[in-house]
C-alpha positions as CSV (number, residue, x, y, z in Angstrom):
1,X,-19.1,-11.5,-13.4
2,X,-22.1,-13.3,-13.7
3,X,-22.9,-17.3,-14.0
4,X,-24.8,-18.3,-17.4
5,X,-27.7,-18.6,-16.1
6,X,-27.8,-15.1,-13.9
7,X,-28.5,-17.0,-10.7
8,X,-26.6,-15.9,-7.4
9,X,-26.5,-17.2,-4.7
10,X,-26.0,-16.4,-0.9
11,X,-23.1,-17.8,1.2
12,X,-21.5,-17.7,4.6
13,X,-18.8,-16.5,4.8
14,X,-16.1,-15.6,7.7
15,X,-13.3,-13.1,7.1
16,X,-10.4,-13.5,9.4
17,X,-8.3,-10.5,10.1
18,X,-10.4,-7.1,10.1
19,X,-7.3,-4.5,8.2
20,X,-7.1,-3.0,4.9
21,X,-7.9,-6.1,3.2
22,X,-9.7,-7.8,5.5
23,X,-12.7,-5.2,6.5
24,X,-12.9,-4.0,2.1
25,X,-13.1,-7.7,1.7
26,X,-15.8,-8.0,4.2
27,X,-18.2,-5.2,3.6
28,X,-18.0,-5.3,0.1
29,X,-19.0,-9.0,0.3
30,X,-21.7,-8.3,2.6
31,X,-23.2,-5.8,0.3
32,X,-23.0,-8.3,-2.4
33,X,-25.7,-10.0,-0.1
34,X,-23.3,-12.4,1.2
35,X,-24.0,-13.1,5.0
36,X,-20.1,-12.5,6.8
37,X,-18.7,-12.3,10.2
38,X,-15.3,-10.5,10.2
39,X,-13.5,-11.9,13.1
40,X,-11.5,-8.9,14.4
41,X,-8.9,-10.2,17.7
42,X,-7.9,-6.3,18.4
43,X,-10.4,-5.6,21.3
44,X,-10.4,-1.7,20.6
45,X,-10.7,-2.4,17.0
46,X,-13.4,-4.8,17.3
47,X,-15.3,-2.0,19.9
48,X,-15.2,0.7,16.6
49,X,-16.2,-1.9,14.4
50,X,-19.1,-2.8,16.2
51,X,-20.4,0.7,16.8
52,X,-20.4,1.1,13.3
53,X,-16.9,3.2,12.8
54,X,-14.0,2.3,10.7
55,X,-10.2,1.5,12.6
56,X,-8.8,2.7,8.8
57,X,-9.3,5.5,6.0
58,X,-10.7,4.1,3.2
59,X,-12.8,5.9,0.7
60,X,-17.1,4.6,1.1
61,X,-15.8,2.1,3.8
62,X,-17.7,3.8,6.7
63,X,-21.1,3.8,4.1
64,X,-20.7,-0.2,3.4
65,X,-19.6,-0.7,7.1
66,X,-22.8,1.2,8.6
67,X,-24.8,-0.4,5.7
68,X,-23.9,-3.9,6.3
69,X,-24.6,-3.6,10.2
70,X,-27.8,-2.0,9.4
71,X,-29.1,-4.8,7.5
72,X,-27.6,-8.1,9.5
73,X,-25.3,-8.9,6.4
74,X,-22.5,-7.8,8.4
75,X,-20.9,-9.0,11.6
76,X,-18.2,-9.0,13.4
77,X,-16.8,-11.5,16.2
78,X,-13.4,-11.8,18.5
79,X,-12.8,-15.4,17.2
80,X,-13.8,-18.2,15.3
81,X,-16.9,-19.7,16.4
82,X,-16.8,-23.5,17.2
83,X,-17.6,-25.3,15.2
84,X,-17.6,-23.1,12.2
85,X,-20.4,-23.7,9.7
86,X,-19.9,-21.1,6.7
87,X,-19.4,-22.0,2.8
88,X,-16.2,-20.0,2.6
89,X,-13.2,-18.7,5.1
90,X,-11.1,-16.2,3.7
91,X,-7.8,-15.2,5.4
92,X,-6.6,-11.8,5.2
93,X,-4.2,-11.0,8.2
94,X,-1.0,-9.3,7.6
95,X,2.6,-10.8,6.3
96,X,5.0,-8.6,7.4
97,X,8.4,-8.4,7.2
98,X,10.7,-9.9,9.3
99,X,14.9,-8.6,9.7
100,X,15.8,-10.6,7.1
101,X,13.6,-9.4,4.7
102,X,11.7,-12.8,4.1
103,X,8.1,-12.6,5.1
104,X,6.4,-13.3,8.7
105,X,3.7,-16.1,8.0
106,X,3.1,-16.4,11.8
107,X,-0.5,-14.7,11.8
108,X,-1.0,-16.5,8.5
109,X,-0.3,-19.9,10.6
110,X,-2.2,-19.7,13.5
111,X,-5.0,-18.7,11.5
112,X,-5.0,-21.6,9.6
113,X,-4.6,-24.3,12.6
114,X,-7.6,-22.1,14.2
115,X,-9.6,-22.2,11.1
116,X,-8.6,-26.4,11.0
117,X,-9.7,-27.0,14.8
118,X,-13.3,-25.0,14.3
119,X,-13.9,-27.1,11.3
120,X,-16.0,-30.2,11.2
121,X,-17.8,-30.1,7.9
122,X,-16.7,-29.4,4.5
123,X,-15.1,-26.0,4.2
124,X,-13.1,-23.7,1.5
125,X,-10.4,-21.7,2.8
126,X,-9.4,-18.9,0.3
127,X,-6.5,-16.9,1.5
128,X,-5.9,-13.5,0.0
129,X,-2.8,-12.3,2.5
130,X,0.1,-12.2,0.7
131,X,2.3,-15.3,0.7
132,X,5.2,-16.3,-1.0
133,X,5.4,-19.3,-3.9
134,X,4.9,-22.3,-2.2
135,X,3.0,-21.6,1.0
136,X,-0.1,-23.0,0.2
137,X,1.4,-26.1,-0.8
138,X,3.0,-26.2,2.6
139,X,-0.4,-25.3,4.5
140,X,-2.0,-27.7,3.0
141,X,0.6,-30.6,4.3
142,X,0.6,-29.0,7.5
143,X,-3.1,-28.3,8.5
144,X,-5.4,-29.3,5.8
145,X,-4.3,-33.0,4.6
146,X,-7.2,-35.7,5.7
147,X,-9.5,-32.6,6.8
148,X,-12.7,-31.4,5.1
149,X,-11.2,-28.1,4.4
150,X,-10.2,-27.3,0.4
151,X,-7.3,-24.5,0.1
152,X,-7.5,-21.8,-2.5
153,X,-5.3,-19.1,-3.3
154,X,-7.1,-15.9,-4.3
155,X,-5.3,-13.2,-3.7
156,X,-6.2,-8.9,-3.6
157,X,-5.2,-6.4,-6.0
158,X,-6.5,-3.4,-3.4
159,X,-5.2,0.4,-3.9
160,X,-5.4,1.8,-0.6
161,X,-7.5,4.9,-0.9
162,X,-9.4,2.7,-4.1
163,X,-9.7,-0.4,-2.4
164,X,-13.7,-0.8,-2.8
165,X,-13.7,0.9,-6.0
166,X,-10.8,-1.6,-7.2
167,X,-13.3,-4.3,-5.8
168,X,-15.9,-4.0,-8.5
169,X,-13.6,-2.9,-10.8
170,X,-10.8,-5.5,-11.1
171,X,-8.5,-5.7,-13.7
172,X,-8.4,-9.6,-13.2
173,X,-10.0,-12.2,-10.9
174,X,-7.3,-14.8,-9.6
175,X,-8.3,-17.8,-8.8
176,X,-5.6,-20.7,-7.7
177,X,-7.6,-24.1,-7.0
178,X,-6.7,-27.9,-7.5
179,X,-10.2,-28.4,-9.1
180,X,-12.8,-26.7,-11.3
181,X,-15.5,-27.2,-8.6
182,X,-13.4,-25.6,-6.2
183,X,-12.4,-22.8,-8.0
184,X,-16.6,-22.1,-9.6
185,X,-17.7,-22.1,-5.8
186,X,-14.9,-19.2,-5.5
187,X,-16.0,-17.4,-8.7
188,X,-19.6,-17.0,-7.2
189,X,-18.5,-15.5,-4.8
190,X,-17.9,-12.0,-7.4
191,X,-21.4,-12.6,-9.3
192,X,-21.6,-9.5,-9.9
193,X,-18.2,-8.4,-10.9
194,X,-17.2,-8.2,-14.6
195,X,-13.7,-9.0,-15.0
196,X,-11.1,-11.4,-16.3
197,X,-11.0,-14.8,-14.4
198,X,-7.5,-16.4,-13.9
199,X,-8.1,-19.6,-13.3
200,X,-4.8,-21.8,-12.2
201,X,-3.3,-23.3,-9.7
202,X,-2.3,-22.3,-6.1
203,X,1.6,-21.5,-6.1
204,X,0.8,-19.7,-9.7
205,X,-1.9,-17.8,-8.1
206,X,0.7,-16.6,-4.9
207,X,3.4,-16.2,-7.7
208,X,1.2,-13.7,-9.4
209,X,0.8,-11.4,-7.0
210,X,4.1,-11.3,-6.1
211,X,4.9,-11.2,-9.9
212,X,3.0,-8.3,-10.7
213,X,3.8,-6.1,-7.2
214,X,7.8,-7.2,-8.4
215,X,7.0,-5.6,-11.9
216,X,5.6,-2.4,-10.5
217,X,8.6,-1.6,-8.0
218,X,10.9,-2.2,-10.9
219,X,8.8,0.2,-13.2
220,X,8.8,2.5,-10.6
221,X,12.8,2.3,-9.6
222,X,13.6,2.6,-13.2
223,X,12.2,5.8,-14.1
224,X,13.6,7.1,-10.6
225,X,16.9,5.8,-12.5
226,X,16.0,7.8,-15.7
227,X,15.2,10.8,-13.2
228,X,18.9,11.1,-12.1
229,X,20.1,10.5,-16.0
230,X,18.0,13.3,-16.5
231,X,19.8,15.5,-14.2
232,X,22.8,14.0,-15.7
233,X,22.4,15.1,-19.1
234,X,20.0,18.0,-18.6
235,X,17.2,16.7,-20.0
236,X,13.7,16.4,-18.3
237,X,12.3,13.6,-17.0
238,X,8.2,15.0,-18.0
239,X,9.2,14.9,-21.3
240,X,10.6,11.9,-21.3
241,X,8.0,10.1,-18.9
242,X,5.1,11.8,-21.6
243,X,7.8,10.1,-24.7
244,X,7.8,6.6,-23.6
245,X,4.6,6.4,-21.7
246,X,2.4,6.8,-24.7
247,X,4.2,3.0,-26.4
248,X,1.6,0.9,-25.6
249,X,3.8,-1.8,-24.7
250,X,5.0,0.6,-21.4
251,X,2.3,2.9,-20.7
252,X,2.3,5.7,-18.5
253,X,1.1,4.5,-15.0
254,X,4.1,4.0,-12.8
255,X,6.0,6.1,-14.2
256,X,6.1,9.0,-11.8
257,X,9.8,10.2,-10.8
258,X,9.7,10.7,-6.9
259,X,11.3,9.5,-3.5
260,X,10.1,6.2,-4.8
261,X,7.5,3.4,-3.2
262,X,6.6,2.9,-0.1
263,X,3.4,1.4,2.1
264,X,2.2,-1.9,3.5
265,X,2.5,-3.8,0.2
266,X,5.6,-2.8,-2.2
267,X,8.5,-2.7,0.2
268,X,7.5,-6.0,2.2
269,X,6.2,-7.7,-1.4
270,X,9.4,-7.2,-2.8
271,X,11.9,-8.0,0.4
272,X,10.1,-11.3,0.4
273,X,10.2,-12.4,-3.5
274,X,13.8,-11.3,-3.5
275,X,14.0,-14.0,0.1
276,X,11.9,-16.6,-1.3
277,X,14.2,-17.0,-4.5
278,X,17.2,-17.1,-2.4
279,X,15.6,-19.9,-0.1
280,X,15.3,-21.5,-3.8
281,X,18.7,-21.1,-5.0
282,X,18.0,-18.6,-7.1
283,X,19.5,-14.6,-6.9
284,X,16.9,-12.2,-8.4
285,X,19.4,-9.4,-9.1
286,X,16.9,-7.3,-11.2
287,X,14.6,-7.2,-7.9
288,X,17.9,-6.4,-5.4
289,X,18.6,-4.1,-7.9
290,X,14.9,-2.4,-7.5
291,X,15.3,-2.6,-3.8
292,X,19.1,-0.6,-3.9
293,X,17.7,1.8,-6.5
294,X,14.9,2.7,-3.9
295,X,16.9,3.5,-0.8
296,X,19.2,5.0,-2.8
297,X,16.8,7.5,-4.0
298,X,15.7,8.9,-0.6
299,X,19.5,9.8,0.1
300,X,20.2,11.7,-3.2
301,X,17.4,14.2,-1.9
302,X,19.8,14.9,1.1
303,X,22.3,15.6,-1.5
304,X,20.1,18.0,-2.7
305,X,19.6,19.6,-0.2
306,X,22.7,19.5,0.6
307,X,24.0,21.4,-2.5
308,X,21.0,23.8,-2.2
309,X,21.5,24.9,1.1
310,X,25.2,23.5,2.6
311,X,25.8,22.9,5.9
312,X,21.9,21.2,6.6
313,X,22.8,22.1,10.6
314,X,21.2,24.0,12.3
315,X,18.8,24.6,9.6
316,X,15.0,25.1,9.6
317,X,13.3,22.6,7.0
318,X,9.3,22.0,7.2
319,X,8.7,18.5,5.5
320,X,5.1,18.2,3.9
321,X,3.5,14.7,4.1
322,X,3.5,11.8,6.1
323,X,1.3,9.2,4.2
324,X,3.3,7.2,1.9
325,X,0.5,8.2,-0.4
326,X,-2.5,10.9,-0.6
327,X,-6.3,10.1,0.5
328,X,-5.2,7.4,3.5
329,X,-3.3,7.6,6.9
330,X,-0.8,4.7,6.5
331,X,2.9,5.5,7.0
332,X,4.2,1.9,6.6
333,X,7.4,2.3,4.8
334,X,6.4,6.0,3.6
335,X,9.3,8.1,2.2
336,X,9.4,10.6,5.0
337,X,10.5,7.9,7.7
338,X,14.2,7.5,5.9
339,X,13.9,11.6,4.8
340,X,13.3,12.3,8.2
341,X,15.6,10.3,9.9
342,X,18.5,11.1,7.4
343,X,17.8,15.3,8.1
344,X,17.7,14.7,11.9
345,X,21.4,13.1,11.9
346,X,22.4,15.9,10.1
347,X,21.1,18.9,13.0
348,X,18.1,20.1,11.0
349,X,15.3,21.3,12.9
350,X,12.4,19.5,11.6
351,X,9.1,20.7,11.3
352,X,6.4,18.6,9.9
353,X,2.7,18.3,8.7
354,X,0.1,15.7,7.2
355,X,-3.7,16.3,6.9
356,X,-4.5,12.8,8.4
357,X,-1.4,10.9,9.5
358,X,0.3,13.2,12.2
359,X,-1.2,10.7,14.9
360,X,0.3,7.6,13.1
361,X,3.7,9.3,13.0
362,X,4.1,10.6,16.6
363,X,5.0,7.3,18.5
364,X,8.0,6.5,15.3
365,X,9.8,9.9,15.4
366,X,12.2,11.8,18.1
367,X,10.1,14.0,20.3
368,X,12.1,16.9,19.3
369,X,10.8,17.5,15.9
370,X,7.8,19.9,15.8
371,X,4.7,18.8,14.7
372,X,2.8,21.5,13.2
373,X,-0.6,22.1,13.0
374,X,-1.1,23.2,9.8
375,X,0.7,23.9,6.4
376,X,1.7,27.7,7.4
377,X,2.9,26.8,10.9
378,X,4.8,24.0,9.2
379,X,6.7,26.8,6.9
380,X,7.0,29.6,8.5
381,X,10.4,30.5,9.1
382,X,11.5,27.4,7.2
383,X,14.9,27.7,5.0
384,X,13.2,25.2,3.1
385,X,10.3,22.7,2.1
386,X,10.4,19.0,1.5
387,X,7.2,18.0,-0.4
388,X,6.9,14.3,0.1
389,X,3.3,13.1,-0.4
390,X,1.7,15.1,-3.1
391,X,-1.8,16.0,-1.5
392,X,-4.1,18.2,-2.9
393,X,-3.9,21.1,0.1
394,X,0.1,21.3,-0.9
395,X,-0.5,21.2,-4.6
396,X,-3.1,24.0,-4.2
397,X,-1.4,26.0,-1.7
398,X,-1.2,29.8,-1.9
399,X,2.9,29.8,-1.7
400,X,3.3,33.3,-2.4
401,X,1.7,34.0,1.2
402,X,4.0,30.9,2.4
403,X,7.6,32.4,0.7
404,X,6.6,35.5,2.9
405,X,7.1,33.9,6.0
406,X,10.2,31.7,5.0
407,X,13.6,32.6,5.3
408,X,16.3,32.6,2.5
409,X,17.3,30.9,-0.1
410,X,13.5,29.8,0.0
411,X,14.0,26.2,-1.2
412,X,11.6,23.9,-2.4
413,X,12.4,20.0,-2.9
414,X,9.0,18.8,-4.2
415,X,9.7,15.1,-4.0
416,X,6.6,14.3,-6.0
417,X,7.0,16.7,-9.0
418,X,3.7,17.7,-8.4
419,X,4.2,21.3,-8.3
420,X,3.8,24.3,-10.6
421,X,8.1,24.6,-11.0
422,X,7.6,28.0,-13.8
423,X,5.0,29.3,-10.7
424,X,7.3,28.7,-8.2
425,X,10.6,30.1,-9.8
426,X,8.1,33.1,-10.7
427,X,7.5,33.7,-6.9
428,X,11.6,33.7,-5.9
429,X,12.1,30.2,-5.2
430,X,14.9,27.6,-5.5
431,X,13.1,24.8,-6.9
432,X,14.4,21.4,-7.2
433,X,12.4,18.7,-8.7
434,X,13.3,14.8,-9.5
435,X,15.0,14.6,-13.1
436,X,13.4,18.3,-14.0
437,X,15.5,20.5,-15.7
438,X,16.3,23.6,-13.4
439,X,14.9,26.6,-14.8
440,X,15.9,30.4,-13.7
């Protein structure tokens, strides 16, 4: 997005909180020409960062990383300096959960009574972490009344795996201000993005991410639901996902039968709308609804297995994929945690296998399950095999040479639907898919 008259123009800008977010947000701004110090608290993170190397997977983050370093656009810093003279902050630290579902705002906090004790001259403080309705009305009380620092909401709309490519290529821009001068300073920031600009104010801004996170867990819950009517009726679910994703008024993204969502955004996000209405007096049953149907989904592929194979004791099941989603190595809330858990109360013995998030998975699981080195390790002498994150080496596997080295009734649960089922029941096995029609 450009001004009317072309011109751009160079800030200073300090990025607090060096994740996901943070670090995208950070080298893509820097190779906007934007001058930004990331300020990065994790001493072994900060160390990588430095040198040049990326803490997370992202795709093109290590090229804008190196490339920002390279040309003194890009720095980073293990806190705030004092006192802070930059054009823009921008928070971008994590909101977890917390037990009771509503989200923890206590990074969120303390970076914003930091940020108000380093600040002496006038200052805008966008914060793209996730926060419910309402927070920034409460920062501001809390921190920023009688300061000279101006709060914005502007939150992220990042894939992981397409976060730099969703940078440049936003669907919208959100911008949450109290003024129009605030909120122009903020849209210079993306001069050279082309993309709707939402301009409103700051609890719509935080209620729109929410919103539109709320509105993809539901899409994706629901045909999960149709999946198991499916089953019920025997119909298929490809059919019917192909049927009513061509109405333009649904579309066909989201709308992937599976073991349902998982990852750093979608579980939390939706926990913490569902709390924040309740703290409001209000009881979002569609979105406890969502949250049920989710779970719930994880258990019926027990059943499954269950019915495929009986007494799950004692049995040999390789489970395939760790990453709650191909191309990164974040296990947050991914699938196979509950899977996993759910097979090892039941005496299976578990061996399993991701490309890039075995490391991440280690400390969380018993030390008794096996983790493979490879896909055929993984399957060899497995009963059967739980697909769970649909990546590429799985999808183009030779599994002719992988039922030779199984054991009967050769199951396959592919949690994704993302296998050839005709190929599959050609080769001998049992396949089980979510909401397909079983075919012998």
């Amino acid at each position: 997005m450009r001004d009317k008259q072309g011109d751009t123009q160079q800030m200073n800008i300090i990025v607090v909180g060096a994740g996901y977010v943070g670090l995208t947000t950070a080298c893509c701004l820097a190779n906007s020409k934007h001058r930004v110090t990331c300020v990065e608290t994790n001493k072994a993170k900060l160390k990588l960062l430095e040198q040049g190397l990326s803490p997370i997977r992202e795709n093109g983050i290590n090229r804008l990383l190196k490339q920002g370093l390279a040309s003194d656009g890009l720095s980073f810093a293990p806190s705030l300096p004092k006192p802070l003279q930059v054009d823009i902050a921008m928070i971008t630290v994590g909101t977890p959960s917390l037990p009771n579902g509503a989200a923890a705002l206590s990074y969120v906090y303390y970076a914003a009574q930091e940020l108000r004790n380093a600040t002496e001259q006038d200052l805008i403080l966008a914060i793209k972490s996730t926060v419910p309705p309402g927070t920034g009305a409460r920062l501001i009380k809390r921190y920023f009344e009688n300061t000279p620092i101006t709060y914005v909401s502007n939150p992220e709309f990042l894939r992981e795996g397409q976060a730099i490519w969703d940078w440049y290529h936003p669907s919208r821009i959100v911008i949450g201000a109290e003024d129009k001068q605030t909120a122009d300073k903020i849209r210079q920031l993306y001069f050279d993005i082309d993309a709707p600009v939402v301009l409103t104010d700051i609890t719509s801004a935080e209620t729109i991410k929410y919103a539109s996170n709320a509105f993809l867990v539901t899409k994706i819950s629901f045909i999960n639901e149709i999946a198991n009517l499916c089953e019920a009726v025997d119909a298929n679910i490809d059919g019917v996902t192909k049927g009513i994703g061509l109405d333009p008024r649904i579309g066909p993204d989201f709308l992937h039968a599976g073991l349902g969502y998982g990852g750093s955004c979608f579980p939390k996000d939706a926990r913490a709308l569902d709390s924040s209405a309740l703290n409001k007096g209000y009881d979002f049953r569609l979105l406890k609804a969502t949250i049920e149907a989710n779970t719930r989904q994880r258990i019926m592929a027990i059943h499954k297995l269950k019915q495929a194979l009986g007494d799950l004791a004692g049995k040999e099941i390789a489970l395939l994929g760790l990453a709650f989603k191909p191309d990164t190595d974040d296990i947050r809330e991914a699938p196979f945690l509950d899977i996993i858990h759910l097979l090892y109360e039941e005496g299976v013995k578990l061996r399993i296998y991701d490309p890039k998030a075995m490391e991440n998975a280690r400390p969380l699981l018993p030390t008794d399950i096996t983790f493979a080195p490879d896909l055929h390790s993984a399957t060899t002498g497995a009963n059967a095999v739980v697909l769970v994150t649909e990546w590429q080496e799985f999808i183009q596997a030779d599994w002719q040479s992988i039922k030779e080295q199984m054991q009967e009734p050769y199951v396959i649960l592919d949690g994704r639907n993302a296998l050839a089922q005709n190929k599959l029941i050609g080769l001998g096995f049992r396949y089980i898919g979510i909401g397909r029609r079983v075919q012998t």
